[in-house]
N, C-alpha and C positions, 0 to 999 in steps of 0.2 A: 657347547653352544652357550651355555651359563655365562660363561667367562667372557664369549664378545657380547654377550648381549650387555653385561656388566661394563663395560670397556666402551662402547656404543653411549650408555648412559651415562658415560664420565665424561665422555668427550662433550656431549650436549650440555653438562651441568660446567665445565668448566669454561665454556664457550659465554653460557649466563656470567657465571662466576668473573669471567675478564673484561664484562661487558660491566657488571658495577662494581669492581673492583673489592669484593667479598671474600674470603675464604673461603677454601673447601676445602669439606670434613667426607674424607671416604667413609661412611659406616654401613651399615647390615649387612647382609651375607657373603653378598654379592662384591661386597668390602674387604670383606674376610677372606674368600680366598685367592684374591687378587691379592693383598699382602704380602701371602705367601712367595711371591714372585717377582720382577723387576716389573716396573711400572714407568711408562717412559724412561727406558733406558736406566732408572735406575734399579740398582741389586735389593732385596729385601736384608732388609737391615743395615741399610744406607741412609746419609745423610746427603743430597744431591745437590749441587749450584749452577742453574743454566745462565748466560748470558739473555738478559734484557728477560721482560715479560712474558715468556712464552718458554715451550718447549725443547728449544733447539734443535727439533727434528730426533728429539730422544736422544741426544749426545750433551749430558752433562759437563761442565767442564771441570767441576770437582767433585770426588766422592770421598767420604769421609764416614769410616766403619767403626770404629773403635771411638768408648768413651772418652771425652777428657778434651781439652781445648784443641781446635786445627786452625792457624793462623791461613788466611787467603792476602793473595797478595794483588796489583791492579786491578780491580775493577771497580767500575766507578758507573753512574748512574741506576735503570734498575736492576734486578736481576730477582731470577724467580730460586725458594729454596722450599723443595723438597725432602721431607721428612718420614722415608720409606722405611725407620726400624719398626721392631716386632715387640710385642711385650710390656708397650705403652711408655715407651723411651721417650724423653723429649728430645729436642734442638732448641741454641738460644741463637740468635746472632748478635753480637756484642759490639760494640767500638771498642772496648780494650783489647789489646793485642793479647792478654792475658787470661781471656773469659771473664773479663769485669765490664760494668757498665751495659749489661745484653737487655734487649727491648724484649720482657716479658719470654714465654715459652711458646714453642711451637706444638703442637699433639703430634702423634705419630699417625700418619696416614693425610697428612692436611700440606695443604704448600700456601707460600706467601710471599706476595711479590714485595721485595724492600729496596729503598735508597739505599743501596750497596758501598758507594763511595764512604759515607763514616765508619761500615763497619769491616774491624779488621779482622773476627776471627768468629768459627760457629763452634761453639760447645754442647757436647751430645751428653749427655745422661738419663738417668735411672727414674 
């Protein structure tokens, strides 16, 4: 029951969170072992990209597991990126095709709605 009650509370805080266009940072417990598991649709220890500002109904339309640059291809306006690794991994999302050029880091366990169209690639690390 932990876990929806957890889940319950994300959805309410993320609801705030799209309403003034803030981040959110999953932290305490309740954080912790949600991590552990897919969280809208994505896998723990993923890097997620839904189409436009929202969820997608929990169907990312990129995941991306493994460190190191992942180029994306068409999408253009916003799009929400999810940052379900473990271990305190970041995500960048970049305009160079190459992992150059990324708008700062993302934490692990936070999502961020960005202007998608300049960027061409998300790089995961350490």
């Amino acid at each position: 029951m932990r876990l929806m009650r957890g889940t319950i509370t994300r959805t309410a805080m993320a609801a705030t969170v799209l309403a003034t266009g803030a981040m959110l940072t999953m932290g305490g417990t309740a954080g912790a072992a949600e991590a552990a598991g897919a969280i809208h649709g994505c896998p723990s220890g993923a890097v997620c990209v839904y189409p436009g500002a929202g969820w997608n109904g929990d169907k990312p339309i990129y995941r991306f597991y493994s460190y190191g640059v992942h180029k994306i291809y068409n999408q253009f306006g916003t799009d929400r990126i999810f940052n379900n690794q473990t271990g305190g991994a970041k995500a960048y999302a970049c305009k160079g095709a190459n992992g150059t050029n990324c708008l700062g880091n993302q934490a692990a366990g936070t999502y961020w709605d960005y202007d998608i169209t300049p960027i061409n690639s998300i790089k995961l690390a350490k």
